[in-house]
C-alpha positions as CSV (number, residue, x, y, z in Angstrom):
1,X,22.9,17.5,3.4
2,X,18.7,17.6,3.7
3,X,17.3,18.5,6.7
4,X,16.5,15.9,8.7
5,X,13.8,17.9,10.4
6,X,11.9,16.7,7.4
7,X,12.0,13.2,7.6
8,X,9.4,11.0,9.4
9,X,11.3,10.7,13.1
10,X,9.8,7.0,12.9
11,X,10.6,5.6,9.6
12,X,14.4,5.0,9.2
13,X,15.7,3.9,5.6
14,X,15.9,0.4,6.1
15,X,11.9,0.5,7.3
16,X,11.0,2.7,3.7
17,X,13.3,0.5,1.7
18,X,12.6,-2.7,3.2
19,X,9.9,-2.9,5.8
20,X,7.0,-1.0,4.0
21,X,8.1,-2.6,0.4
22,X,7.8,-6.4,1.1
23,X,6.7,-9.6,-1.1
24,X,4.3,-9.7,1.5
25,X,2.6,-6.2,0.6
26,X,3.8,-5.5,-3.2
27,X,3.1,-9.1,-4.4
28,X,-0.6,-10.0,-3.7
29,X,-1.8,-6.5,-5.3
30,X,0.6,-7.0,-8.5
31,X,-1.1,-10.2,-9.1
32,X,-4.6,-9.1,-8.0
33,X,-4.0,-6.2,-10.4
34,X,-3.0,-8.4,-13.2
35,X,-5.9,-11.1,-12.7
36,X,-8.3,-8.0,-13.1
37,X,-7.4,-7.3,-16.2
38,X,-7.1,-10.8,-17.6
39,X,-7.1,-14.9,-16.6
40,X,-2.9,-15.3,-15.5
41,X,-1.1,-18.0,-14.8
42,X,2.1,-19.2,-12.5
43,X,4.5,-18.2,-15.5
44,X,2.7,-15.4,-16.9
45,X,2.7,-13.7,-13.9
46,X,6.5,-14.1,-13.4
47,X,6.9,-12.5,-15.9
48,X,4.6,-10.1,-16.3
49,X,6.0,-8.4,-12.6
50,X,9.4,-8.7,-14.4
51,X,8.2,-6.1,-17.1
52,X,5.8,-4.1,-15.1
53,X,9.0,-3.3,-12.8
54,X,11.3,-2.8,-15.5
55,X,13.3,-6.0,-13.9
56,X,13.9,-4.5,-10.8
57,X,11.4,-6.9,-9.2
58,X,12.1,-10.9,-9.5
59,X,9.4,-13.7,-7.9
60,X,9.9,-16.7,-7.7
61,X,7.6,-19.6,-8.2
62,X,8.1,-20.5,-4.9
63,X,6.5,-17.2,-3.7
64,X,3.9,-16.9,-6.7
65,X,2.3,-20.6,-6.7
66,X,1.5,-20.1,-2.5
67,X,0.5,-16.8,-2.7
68,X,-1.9,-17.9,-5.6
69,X,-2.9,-20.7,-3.7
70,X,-3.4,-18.1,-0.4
71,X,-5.5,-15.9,-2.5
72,X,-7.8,-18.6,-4.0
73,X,-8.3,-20.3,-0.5
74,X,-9.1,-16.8,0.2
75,X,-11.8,-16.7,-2.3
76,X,-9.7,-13.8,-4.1
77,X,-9.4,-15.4,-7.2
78,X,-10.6,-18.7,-9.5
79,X,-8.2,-21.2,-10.8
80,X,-9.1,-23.4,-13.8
81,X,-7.1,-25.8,-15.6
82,X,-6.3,-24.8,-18.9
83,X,-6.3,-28.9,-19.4
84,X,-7.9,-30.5,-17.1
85,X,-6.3,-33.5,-18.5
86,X,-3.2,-32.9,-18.5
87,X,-3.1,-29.6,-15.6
88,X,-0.7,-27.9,-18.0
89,X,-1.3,-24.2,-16.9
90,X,-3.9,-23.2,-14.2
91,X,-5.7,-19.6,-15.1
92,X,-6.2,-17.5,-12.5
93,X,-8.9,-14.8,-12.6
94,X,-10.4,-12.6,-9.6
95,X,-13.5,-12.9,-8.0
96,X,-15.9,-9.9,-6.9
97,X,-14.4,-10.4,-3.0
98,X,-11.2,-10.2,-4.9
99,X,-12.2,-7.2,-7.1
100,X,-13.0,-5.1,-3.1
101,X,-9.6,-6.8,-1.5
102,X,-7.6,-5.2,-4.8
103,X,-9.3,-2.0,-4.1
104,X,-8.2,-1.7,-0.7
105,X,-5.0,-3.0,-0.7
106,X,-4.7,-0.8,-3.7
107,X,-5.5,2.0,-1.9
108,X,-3.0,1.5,1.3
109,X,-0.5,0.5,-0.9
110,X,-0.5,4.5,-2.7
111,X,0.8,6.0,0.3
112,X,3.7,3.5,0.2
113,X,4.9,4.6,-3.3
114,X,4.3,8.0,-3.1
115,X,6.3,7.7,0.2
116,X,8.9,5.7,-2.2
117,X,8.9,7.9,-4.7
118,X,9.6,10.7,-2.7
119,X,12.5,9.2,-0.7
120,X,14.3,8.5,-4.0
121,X,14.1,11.5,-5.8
122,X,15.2,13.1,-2.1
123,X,18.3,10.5,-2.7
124,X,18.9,11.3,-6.2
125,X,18.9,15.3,-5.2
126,X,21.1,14.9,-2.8
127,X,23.6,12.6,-4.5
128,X,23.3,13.9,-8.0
129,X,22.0,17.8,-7.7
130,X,18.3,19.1,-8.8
């Protein structure tokens, strides 16, 4: 058994593993990360979360296409159509107030996976040795 003596008296499991690691939280900085790098859309960014968690994370298009909506009302990020035409894809890419929000969020969100990463090797010591 670990010491408990170690553990944070005010986070229990169920506050690491689900409270600090929410769609809420992990969501808005994936997809501000990925709009940094390049213009995304609905389905692009579907799947890129897919790869960049190895599957582990799923969205849905009923939490990306708010959230992208939340974060352009926000003036986070741009939305074009790649057709205006025909609205086949809408690009998303991040603005500069965007650019300072993915810093920051960024930055609070380090803790959290250092604080994840820590509670599951902990687990896997426990459970599996070393």
């Amino acid at each position: 058994m670990t010491d408990s003596s170690k553990a944070s008296p005010t986070t229990t499991p169920k506050e690491l593993f689900l409270g600090e690691v929410k769609t809420r939280d992990i969501f808005p900085v994936l997809i501000l990360h990925m709009v940094s790098k390049k213009p995304e859309y609905g389905n692009s960014i579907i799947r890129g979360v897919k790869e960049m968690t190895d599957g582990v994370m799923v969205v849905s298009p009923n939490t990306v296409y708010p959230l992208l909506r939340r974060l352009e009302e926000k003036g986070y990020v741009t939305a074009e159509w790649e057709d205006p035409d025909t609205r086949t894809r809408r690009f998303y890419t991040i603005t500069a107030e965007g650019e300072e929000k993915y810093a920051e969020m960024k930055d609070r969100f380090e803790e959290n996976l250092a604080r994840m990463r820590r509670a599951i090797e902990s687990l896997q010591r426990e459970i599996y040795g070393s």
